[in-house]
RODO-2510 file (C-alpha; in nm, 4 decimals, decimal comma):
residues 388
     n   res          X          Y          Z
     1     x    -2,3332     4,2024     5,3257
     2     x    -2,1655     4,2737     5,6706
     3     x    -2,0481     4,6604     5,5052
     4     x    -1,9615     4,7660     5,9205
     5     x    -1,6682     4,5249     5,9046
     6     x    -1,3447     4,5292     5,7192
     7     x    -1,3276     4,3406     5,4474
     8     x    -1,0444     4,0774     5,6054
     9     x    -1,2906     4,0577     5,8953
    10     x    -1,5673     3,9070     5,6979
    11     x    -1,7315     3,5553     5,7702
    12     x    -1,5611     3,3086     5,5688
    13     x    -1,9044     3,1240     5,5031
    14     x    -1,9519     3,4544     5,2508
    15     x    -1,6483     3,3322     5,0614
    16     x    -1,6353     3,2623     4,7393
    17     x    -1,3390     3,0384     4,6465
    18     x    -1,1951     3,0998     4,3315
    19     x    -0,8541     3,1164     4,1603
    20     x    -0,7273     3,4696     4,1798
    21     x    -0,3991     3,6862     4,1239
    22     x    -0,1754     3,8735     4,3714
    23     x    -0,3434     4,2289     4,4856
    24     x    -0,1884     4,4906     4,6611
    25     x    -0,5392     4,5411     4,8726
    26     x    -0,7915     4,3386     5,0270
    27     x    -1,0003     4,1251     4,7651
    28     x    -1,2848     3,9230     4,8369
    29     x    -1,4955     3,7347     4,5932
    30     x    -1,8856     3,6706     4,7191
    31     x    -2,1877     3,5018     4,5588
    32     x    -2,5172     3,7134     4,5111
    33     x    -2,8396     3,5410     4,4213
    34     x    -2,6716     3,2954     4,2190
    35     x    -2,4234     3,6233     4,0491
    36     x    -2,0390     3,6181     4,1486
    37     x    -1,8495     3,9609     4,2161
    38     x    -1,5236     4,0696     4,3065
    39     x    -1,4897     4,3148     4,6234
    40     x    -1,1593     4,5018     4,6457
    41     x    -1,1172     4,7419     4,9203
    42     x    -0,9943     5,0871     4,8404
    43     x    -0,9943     5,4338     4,9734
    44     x    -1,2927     5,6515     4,8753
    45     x    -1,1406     5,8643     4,6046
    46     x    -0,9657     5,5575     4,4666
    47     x    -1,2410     5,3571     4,4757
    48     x    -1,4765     5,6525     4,2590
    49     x    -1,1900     5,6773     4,0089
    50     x    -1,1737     5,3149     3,9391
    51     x    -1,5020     5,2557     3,8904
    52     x    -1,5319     5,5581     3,6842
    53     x    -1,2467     5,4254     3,4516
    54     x    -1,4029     5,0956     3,3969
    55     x    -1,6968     5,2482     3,2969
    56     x    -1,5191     5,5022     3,0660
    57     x    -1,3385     5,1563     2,9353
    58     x    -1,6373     4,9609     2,9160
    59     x    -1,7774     5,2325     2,6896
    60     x    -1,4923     5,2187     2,4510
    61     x    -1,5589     4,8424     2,3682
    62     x    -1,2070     4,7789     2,5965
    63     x    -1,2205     4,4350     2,7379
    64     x    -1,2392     4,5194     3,1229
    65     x    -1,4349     4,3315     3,4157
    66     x    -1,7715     4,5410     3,4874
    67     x    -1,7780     4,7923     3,7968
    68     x    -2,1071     4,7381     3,9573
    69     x    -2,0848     5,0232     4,1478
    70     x    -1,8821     5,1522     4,5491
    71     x    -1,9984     5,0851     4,8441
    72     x    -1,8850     5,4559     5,0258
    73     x    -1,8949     5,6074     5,3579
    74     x    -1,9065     5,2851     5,5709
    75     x    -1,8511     5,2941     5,9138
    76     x    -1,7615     5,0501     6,1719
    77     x    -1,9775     4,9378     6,4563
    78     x    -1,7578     5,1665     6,6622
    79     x    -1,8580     5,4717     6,4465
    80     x    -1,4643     5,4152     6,2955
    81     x    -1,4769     5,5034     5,8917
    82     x    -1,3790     5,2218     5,6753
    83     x    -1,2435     5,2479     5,3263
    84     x    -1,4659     5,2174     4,9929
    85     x    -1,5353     4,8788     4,8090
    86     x    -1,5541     4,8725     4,4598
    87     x    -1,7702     4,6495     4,3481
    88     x    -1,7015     4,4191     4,0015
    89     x    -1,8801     4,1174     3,8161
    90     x    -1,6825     3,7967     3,8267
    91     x    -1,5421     3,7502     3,4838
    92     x    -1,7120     3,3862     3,3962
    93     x    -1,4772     3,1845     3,1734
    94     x    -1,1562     3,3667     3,2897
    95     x    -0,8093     3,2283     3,3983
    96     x    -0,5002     3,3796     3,5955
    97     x    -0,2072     3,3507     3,4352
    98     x    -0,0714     3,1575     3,7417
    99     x    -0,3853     2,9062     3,6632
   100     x    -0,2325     2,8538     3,3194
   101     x     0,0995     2,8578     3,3661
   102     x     0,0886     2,6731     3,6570
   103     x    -0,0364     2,3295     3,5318
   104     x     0,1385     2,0862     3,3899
   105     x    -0,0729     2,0743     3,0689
   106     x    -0,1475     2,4303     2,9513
   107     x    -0,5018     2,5179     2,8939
   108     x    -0,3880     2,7298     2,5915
   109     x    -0,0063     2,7549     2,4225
   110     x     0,2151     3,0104     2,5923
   111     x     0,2074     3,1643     2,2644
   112     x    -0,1152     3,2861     2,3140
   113     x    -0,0411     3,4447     2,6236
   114     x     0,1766     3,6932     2,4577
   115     x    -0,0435     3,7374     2,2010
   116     x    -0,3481     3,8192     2,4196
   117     x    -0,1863     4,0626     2,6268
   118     x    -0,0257     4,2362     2,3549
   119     x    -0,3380     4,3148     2,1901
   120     x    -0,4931     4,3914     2,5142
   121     x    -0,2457     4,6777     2,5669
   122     x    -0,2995     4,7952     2,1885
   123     x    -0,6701     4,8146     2,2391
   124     x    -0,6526     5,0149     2,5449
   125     x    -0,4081     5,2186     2,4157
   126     x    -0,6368     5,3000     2,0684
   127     x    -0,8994     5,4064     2,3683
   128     x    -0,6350     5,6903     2,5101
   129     x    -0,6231     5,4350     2,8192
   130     x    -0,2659     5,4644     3,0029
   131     x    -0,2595     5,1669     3,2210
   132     x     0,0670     5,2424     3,4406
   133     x     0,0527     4,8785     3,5816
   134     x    -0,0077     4,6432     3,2990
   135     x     0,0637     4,2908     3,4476
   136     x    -0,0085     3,9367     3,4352
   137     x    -0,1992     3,9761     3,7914
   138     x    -0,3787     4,2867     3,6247
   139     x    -0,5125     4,0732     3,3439
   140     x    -0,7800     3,7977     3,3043
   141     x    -0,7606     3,5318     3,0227
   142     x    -1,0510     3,3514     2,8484
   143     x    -1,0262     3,0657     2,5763
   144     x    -1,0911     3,2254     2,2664
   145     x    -1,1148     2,9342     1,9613
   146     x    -0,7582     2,7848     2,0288
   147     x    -0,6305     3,1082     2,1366
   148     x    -0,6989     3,3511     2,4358
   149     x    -0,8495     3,6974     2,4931
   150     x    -0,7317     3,9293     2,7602
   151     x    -0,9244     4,1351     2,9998
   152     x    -0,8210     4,4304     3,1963
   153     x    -0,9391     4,3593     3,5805
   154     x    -0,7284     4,6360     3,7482
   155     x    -0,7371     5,0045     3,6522
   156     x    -0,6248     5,2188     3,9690
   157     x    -0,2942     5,3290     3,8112
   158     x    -0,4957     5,4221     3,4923
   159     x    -0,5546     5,7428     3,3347
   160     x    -0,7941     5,8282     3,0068
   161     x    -0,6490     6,0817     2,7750
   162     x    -0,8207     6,1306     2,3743
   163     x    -0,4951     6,0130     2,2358
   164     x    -0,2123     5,8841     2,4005
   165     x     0,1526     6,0424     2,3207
   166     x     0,4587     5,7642     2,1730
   167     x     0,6290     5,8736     2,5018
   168     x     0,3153     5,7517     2,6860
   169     x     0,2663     5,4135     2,5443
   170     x     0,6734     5,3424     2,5399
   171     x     0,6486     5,4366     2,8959
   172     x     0,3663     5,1713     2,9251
   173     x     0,5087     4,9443     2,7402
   174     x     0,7886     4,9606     2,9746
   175     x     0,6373     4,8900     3,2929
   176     x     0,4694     4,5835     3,1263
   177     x     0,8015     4,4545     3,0941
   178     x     0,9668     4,4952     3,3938
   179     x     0,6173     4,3449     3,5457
   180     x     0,5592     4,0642     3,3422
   181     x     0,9174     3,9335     3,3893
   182     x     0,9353     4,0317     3,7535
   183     x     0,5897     3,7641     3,7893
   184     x     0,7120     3,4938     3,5956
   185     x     1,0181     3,4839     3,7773
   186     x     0,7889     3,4847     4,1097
   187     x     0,5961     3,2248     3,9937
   188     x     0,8716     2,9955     3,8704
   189     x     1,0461     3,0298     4,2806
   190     x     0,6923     2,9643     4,3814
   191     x     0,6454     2,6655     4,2151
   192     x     1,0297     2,5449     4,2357
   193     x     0,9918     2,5058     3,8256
   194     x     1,0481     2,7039     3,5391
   195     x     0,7166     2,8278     3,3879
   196     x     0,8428     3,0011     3,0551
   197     x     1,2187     2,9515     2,9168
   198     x     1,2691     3,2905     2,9496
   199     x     1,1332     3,5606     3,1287
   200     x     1,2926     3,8666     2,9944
   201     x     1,2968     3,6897     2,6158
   202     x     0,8944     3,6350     2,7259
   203     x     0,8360     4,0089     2,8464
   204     x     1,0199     4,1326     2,5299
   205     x     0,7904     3,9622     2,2954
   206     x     0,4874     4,0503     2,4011
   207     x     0,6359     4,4531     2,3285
   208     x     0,7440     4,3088     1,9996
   209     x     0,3806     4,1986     1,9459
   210     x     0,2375     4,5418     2,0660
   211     x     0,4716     4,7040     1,8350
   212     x     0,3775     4,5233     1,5196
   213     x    -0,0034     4,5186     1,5996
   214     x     0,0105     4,8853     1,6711
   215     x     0,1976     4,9489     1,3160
   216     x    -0,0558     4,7392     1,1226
   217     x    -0,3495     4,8965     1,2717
   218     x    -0,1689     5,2941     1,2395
   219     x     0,1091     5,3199     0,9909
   220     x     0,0769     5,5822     0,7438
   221     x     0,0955     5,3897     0,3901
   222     x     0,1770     5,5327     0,0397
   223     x     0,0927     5,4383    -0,2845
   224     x     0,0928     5,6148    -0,6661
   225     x    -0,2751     5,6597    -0,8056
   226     x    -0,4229     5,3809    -0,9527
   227     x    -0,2886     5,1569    -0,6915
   228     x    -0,6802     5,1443    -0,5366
   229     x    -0,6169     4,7569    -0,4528
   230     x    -0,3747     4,8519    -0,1616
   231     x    -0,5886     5,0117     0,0057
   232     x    -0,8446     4,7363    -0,0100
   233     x    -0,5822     4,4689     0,0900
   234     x    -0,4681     4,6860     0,3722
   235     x    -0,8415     4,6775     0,4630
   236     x    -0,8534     4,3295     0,4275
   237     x    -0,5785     4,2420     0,6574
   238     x    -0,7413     4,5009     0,9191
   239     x    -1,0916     4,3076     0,9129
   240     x    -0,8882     3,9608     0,9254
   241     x    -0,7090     4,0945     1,2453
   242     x    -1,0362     4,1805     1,4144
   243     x    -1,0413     4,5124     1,3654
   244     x    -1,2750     4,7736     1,1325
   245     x    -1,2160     5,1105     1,0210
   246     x    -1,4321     5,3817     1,0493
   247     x    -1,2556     5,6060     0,7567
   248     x    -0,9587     5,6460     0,5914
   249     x    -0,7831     6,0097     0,5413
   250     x    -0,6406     5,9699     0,1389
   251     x    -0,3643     6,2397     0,1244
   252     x    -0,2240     6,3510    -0,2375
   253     x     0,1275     6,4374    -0,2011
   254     x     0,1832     6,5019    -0,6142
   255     x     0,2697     6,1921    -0,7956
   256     x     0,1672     6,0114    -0,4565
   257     x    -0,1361     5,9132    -0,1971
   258     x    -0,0467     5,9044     0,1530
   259     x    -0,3114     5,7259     0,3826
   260     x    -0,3623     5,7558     0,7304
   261     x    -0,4951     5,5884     0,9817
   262     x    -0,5349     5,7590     1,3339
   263     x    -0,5918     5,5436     1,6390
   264     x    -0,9276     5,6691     1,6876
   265     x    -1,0844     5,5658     1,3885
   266     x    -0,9530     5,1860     1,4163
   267     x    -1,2632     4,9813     1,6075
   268     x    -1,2098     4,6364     1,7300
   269     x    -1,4299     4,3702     1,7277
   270     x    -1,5076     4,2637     1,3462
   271     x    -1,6300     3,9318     1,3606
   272     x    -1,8011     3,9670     1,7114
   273     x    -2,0021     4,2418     1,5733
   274     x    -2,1105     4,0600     1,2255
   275     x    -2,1755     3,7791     1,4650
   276     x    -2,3991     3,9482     1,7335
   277     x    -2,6085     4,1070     1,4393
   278     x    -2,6562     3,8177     1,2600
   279     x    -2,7291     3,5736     1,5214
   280     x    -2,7638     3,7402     1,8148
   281     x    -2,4594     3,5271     1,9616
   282     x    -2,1991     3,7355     2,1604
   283     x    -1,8398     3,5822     2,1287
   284     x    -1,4860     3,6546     2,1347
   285     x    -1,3287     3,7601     1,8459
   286     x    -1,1777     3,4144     1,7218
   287     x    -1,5053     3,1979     1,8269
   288     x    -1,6887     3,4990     1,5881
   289     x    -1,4611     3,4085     1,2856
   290     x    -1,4886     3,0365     1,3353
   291     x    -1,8721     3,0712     1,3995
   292     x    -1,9112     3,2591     1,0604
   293     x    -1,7070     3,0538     0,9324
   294     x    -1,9352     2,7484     0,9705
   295     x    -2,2386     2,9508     0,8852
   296     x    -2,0738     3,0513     0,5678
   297     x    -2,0639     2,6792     0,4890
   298     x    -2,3965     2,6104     0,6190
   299     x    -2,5165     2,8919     0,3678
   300     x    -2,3294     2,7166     0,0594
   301     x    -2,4557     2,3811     0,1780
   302     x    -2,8688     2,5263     0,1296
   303     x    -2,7694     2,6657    -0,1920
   304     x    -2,6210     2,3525    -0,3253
   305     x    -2,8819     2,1457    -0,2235
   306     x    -3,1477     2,3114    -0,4098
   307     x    -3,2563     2,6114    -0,1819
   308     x    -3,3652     2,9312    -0,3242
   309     x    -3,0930     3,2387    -0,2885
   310     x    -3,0526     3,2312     0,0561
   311     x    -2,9630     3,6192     0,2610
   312     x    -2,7333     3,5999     0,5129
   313     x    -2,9723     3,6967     0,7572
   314     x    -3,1971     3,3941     0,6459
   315     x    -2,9016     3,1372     0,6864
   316     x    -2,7800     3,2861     1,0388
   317     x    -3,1237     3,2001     1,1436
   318     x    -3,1794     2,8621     1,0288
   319     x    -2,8021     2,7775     1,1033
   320     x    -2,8967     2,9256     1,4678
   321     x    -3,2079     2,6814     1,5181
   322     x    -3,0703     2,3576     1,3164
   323     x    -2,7057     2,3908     1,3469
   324     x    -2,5918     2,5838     1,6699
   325     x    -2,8563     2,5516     1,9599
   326     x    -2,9306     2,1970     1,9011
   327     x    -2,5436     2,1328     1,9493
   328     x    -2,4853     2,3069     2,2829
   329     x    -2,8459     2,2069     2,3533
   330     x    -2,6547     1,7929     2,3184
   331     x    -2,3908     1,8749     2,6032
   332     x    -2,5519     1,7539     2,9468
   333     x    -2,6308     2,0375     3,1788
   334     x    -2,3555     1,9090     3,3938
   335     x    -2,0925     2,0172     3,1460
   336     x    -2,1958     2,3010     3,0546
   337     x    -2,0080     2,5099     3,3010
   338     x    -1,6822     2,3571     3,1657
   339     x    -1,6797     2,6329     2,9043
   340     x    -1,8621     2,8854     2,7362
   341     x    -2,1216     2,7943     2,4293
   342     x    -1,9035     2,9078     2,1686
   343     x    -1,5954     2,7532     2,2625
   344     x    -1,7602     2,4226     2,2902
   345     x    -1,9214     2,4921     1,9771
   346     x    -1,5694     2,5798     1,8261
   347     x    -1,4155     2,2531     1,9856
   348     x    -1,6689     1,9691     1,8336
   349     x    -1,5695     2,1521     1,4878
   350     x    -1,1701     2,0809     1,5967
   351     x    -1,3006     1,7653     1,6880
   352     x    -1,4853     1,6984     1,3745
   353     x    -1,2410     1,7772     1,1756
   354     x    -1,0034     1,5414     1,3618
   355     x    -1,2284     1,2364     1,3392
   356     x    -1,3169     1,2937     0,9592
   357     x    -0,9598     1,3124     0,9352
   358     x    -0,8467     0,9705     1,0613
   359     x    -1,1682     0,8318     0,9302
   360     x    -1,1235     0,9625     0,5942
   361     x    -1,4594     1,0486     0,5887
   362     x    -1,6982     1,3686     0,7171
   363     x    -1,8344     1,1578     1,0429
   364     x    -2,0955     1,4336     1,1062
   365     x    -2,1822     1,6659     1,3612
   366     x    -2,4185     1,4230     1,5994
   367     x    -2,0987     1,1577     1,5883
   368     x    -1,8788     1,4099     1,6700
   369     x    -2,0450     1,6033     1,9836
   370     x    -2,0898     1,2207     2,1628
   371     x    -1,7300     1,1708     2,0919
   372     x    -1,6256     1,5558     2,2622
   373     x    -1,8586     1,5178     2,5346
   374     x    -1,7450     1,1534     2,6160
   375     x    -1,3346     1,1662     2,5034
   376     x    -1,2423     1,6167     2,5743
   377     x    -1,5501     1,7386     2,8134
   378     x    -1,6311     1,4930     3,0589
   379     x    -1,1902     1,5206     3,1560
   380     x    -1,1964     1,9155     3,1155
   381     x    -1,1863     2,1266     3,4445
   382     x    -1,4806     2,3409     3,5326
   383     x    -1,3725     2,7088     3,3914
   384     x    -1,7092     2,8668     3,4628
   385     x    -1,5664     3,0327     3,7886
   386     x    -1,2324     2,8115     3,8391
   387     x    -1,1995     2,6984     4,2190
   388     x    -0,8839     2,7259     4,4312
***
């Protein structure tokens, strides 16, 4: 890489076209030996801090692009010094907001917009992560089972605390709003269309989303003594949200049991992690609960047809070598880009479903991957690393 020359004085051959966000510095995406990264050109002590955050994030399980590391004390061929360049992985898979709400037909409901970046904020916030920029342009969407995940690509503003305060994640929360309905309103005069209804109705429910999430996942709960089953269903709704707990503080207060749960001991990522030990397979959160979903049924079908008890261990890896790799191992390698393995995976099963539906009949999983490769696929755009 040319390092002695500013970053907006690079060769364009070096380019990298890909959809990307508004940023307040000089970004530049490159190709590496067949790897994509991000450059974004900062001053030196910005640059260290941001990488150093991402890695502090990355270590909390937050969902944040990779810092690969800063290129420092570069100097032009003049001897002038140039500014850092933090240096991050291209998120594969990912969309800008303006990508989605841009097009005519929505890769994903706007619904799930909010929702992602709601849940974003709460799961940086568990980490004792105060963004102090949380926007659209700051965030990085991937298709997760009908839905989207959010990732963090911007952390300069950021600072890591153990626990935040209310006042800090109000404050947060705040900024978010202002941002988010400041963008869409950009967007919609940039386009000379409306992209949401409402912006400020759009901004405002995505803090309503936070606010609920946050409760579910934090609120103090009490119940008398021998009320043991709400504790398990509060449990229960935890797991079905994504979301484990580490332990629960039980609190008698007399003729009553107070439990707590502190943002610390709340850990994200449920189903991926049943998942990934299972099968090995690393997915977002919704493609994990789908994907045990149809090994769960995959383990009932060997037990009904005969088959010794089956573990769960034993059915993840049959359902892995039968079920799941001889699928994605059916998509031509020229589609494979189009999406990641799990959410193809995740759409034949729509698609199943759909044609056993109007056929009133299971049509099976070999009928059903010809029909999504030939009738969704082969029409989908590329979303592997989304060009301009």
């Amino acid at each position: 890489m040319p390092w002695g020359l500013p970053l907006e004085d690079w060769p364009a051959e070096l380019d990298v076209h890909v959809e990307r966000g508004i940023h307040r510095h000089v970004v530049r995406f490159v190709d590496l030996n067949g790897s994509h990264f991000a450059l974004k050109e900062l001053p030196p002590r910005l640059a260290e801090r941001e990488y150093r955050l991402l890695g502090a994030l990355t270590d909390e399980n937050v969902p944040a692009v990779e810092a690969v590391g800063v290129a420092s004390e570069r100097e032009a061929f003049d001897g002038e010094a140039l500014d850092s360049v933090l240096i991050t992985r291209q998120l594969e898979y990912a969309l800008p907001y303006r990508l989605i709400l841009g097009r005519r037909m929505l890769p994903a409901p706007e619904d799930s917009i909010r929702a992602a970046l709601a849940e974003l904020l709460v799961r940086i916030h568990l980490a004792g992560f105060f963004w102090g920029d949380c926007s659209l342009s700051n965030a990085l969407f991937r298709r997760d089972a009908g839905a989207l995940s959010a990732y963090l690509v911007d952390a300069e503003t950021g600072e890591l605390h153990e626990r935040l305060s209310d006042g800090q994640r109000a404050h947060d929360l705040s900024i978010a709003e202002e941002n988010i309905a400041g963008e869409l309103f950009d967007l919609a005069a940039e386009l000379e269309r409306e992209v949401v209804d409402d912006p400020f109705e759009f901004a405002a429910d995505v803090s309503d989303r936070y606010e609920r999430l946050w409760a579910e996942l934090t609120l103090d709960e009490v119940f008398a003594p021998g009320e043991g089953q709400k504790l398990e269903e509060r449990l229960r709704r935890l797991n079905e949200l994504g979301f484990d707990v580490e332990e629960a503080e039980l609190v008698r207060q007399g003729d009553i049991v107070r439990l707590k749960l502190h943002s610390k001991v709340v850990e994200p990522g449920h189903h991926r992690r049943r998942l990934l030990r299972l099968t090995g397979l690393d997915a977002e959160e919704n493609q994990a609960r789908r994907l045990l979903n149809d090994l769960t049924r995959y383990k009932a079908y060997l037990q009904r047809t005969g088959e010794n008890p089956v573990s769960d261990a034993q059915a993840a890896g049959r359902w892995l070598s039968e079920i799941f790799e001889p699928t994605i191992a059916a998509i031509p390698a020229e589609l494979r880009g189009k999406r990641a393995a799990a959410e193809i995976f995740h759409e034949i099963l729509e698609h199943r479903w759909f044609l056993s539906e109007r056929a009133k009949r299971d049509v099976g999983l070999k009928k059903a991957t010809e029909a999504y490769i030939e009738q969704i696929l082969r029409q989908a755009p590329d979303e592997q690393r989304p060009l301009v």
